[in-house]
C-alpha positions as CSV (number, residue, x, y, z in Angstrom):
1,X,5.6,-0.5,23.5
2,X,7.8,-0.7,20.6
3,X,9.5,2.8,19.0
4,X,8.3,4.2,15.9
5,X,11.2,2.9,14.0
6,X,10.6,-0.2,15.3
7,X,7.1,0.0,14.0
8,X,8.3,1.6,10.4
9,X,10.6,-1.4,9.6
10,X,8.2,-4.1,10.6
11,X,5.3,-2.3,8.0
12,X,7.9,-1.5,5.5
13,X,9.7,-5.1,5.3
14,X,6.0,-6.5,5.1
15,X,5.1,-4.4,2.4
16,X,8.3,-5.7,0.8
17,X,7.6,-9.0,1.3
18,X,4.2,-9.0,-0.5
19,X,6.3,-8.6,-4.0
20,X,9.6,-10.6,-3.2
21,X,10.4,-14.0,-1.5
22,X,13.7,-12.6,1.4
23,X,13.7,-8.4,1.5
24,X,17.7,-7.0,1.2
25,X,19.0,-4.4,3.0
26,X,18.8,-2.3,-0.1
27,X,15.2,-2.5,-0.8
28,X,14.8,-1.1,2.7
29,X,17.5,1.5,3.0
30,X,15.6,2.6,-0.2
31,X,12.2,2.7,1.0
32,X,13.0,4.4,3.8
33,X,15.8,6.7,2.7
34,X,18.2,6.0,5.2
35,X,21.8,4.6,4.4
36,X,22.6,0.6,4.5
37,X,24.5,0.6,7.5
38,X,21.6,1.8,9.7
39,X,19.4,-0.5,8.4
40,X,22.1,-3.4,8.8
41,X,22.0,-2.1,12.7
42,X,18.1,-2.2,13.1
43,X,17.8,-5.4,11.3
44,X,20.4,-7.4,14.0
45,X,18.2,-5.7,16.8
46,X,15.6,-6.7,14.8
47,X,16.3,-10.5,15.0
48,X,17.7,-10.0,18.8
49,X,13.9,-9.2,19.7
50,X,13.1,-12.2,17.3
51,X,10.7,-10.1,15.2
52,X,12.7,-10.5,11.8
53,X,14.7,-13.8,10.5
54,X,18.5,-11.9,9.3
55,X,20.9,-13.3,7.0
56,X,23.3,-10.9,6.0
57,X,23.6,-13.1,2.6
58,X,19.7,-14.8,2.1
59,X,17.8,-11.1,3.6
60,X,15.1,-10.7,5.9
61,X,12.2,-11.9,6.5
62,X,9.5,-11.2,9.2
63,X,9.2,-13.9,11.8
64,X,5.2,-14.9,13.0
65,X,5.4,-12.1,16.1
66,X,6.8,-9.7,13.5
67,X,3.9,-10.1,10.9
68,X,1.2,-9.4,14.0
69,X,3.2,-6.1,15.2
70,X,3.3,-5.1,11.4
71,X,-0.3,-6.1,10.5
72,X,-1.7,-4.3,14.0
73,X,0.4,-1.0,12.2
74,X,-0.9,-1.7,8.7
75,X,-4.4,-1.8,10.7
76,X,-4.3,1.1,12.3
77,X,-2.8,3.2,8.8
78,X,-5.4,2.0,6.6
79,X,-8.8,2.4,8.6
80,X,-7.1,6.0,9.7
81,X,-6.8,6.3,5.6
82,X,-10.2,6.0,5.5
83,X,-11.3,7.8,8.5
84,X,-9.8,10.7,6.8
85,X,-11.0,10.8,3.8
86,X,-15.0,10.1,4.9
87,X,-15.1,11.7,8.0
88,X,-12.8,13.9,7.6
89,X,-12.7,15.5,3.8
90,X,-8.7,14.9,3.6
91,X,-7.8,14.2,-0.2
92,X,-6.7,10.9,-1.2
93,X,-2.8,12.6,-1.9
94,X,-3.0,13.5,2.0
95,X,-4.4,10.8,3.9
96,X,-1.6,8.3,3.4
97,X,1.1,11.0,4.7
98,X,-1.4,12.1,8.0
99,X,-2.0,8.3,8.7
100,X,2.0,7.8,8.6
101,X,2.1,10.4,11.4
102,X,-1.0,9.0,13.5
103,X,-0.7,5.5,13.4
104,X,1.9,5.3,16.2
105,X,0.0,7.3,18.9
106,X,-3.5,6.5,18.6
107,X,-5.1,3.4,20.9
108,X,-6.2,0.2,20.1
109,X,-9.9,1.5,21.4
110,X,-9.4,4.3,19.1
111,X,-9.0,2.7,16.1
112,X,-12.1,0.1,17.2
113,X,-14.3,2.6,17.5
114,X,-13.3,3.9,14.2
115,X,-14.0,0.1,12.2
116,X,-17.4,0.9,14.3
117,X,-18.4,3.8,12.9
118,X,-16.4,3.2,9.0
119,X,-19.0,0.0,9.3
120,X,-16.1,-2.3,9.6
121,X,-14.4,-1.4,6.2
122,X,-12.1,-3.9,4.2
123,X,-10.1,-1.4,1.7
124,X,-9.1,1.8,2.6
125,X,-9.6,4.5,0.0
126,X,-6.7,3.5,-2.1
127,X,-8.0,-0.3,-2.1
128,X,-5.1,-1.6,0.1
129,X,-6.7,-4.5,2.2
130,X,-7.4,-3.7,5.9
131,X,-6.1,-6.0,8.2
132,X,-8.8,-7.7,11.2
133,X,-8.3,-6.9,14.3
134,X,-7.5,-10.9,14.7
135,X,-4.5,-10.0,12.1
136,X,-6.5,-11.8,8.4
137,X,-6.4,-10.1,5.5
138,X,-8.4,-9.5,2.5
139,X,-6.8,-12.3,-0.3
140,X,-6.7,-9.8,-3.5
141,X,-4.9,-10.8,-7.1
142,X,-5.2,-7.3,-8.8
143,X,-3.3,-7.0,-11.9
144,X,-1.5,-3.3,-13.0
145,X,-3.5,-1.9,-15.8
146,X,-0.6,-2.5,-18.3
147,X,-1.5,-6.0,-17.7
148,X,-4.7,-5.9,-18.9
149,X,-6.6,-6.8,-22.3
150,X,-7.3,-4.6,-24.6
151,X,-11.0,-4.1,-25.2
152,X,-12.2,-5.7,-21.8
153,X,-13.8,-4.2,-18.8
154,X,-12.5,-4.1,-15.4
155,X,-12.4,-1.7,-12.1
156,X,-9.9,0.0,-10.6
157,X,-9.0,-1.8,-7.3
158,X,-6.3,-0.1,-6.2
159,X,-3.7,3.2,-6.8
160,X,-0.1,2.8,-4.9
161,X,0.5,5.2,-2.4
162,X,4.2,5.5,-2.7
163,X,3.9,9.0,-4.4
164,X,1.7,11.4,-3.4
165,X,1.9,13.6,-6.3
166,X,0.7,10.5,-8.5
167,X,-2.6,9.8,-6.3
168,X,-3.1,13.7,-6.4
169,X,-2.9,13.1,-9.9
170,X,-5.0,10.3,-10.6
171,X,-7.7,11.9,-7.9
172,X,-7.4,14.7,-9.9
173,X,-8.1,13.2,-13.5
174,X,-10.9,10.8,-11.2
175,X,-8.7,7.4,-11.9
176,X,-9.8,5.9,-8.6
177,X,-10.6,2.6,-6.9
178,X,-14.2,2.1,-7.7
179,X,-14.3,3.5,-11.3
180,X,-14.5,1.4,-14.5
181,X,-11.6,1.4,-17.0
182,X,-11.1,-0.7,-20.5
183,X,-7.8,-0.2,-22.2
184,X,-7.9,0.6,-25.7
185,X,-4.9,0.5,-27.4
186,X,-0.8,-0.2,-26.0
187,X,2.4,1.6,-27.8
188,X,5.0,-0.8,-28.1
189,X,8.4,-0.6,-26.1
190,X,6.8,0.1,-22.6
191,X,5.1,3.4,-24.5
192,X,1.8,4.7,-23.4
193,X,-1.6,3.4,-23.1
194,X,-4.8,5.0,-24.2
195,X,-7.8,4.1,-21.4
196,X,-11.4,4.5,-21.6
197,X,-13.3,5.9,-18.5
198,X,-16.2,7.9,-17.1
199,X,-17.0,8.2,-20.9
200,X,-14.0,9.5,-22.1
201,X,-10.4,8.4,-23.7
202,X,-7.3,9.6,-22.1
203,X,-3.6,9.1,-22.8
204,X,-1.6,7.9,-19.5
205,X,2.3,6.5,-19.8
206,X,3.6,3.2,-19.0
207,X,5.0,4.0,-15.7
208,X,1.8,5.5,-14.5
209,X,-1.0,2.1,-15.6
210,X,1.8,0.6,-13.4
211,X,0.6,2.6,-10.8
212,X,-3.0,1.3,-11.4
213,X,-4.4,-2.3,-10.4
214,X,-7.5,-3.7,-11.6
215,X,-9.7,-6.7,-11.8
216,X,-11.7,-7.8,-14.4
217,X,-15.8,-7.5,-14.0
């Protein structure tokens, strides 16, 4: 059974590695706010248990028995996102935190019964693909709503979870996976965008449609 740090750095170097070729100890010490030297540590014991390829120079970089430890973690996370939220009644700001805490202790049978009764589920409730039990994963090629064309329909897909106050927020104004969205106009200089849903216009800044991936319909 490997630790809960163990576990962390797997799913957080993953979720790295979905936006950038080798992961640095930077990105990591970052992401989990911890200092460089720590993560310099785990990262050797890392490669001793040959989970993660190291290069103090090129980065890291998960190695194929690292990706199924992190995948089996991003498993259990994301159907206990959803578990949650639909069985549960937790908001979307919540779930992400409470699944961070669970996902360590609870069984493999546990979370199986769970896909069982969710109806085997591919997203969780912030659109993040769920991982099979066999370790394949939904393909998805979502753009950030600052990408998109003005004038043109698409659906939310997906809202980051890296800030819980933001998904309170966008819960809160209803800008959720699942909800239509067309994007009117775009200041210039990385200024605001003005968005069209649920039948009305609202104003939302530049760092926040970042936060905010759709797909065309």
């Amino acid at each position: 059974m490997l630790s809960q740090s163990v576990q962390d750095y797997l799913k957080t170097i993953y979720k790295l590695q979905e936006s950038t070729s080798a992961v640095s100890t930077t990105q990591i010490a970052k992401e989990l706010d911890i200092s460089g030297a720590s993560v310099t540590g785990m990262l050797k014991r890392l490669a001793a248990m040959k989970l993660v390829d190291y290069n103090s120079y090129k980065g890291v970089r998960l190695t194929e028995d690292g990706t199924k430890v992190a995948l089996e973690i991003l498993r259990h996370h994301r159907l206990l996102e959803l578990y949650l939220k639909e069985s549960l009644g937790f908001s979307l700001a919540k779930v992400h935190d409470e699944a961070c805490r669970l996902e360590h202790y609870v069984s493999d049978e546990f979370v199986e019964r769970i896909d069982d009764l969710l109806g085997r589920p591919e997203y969780s409730p912030l659109g993040n693909p769920i991982p099979t039990k066999e370790g394949r994963i939904p393909e998805s090629s979502y753009l950030p709503v600052t990408d998109a064309e003005l004038n043109k329909q698409y659906i939310i897909k997906r809202i980051a979870d890296d800030n819980h106050e933001m998904v309170a927020y966008f819960e809160e104004v209803g800008l959720i996976p699942g909800v239509d969205i067309m994007v009117l106009s775009k200041a210039p200089f990385n200024g605001p965008l003005t968005i069209k849903y649920s039948g009305k216009e609202y104003i939302v800044g530049n760092e926040v449609g970042r936060n905010i991936y759709v797909d065309a319909i």
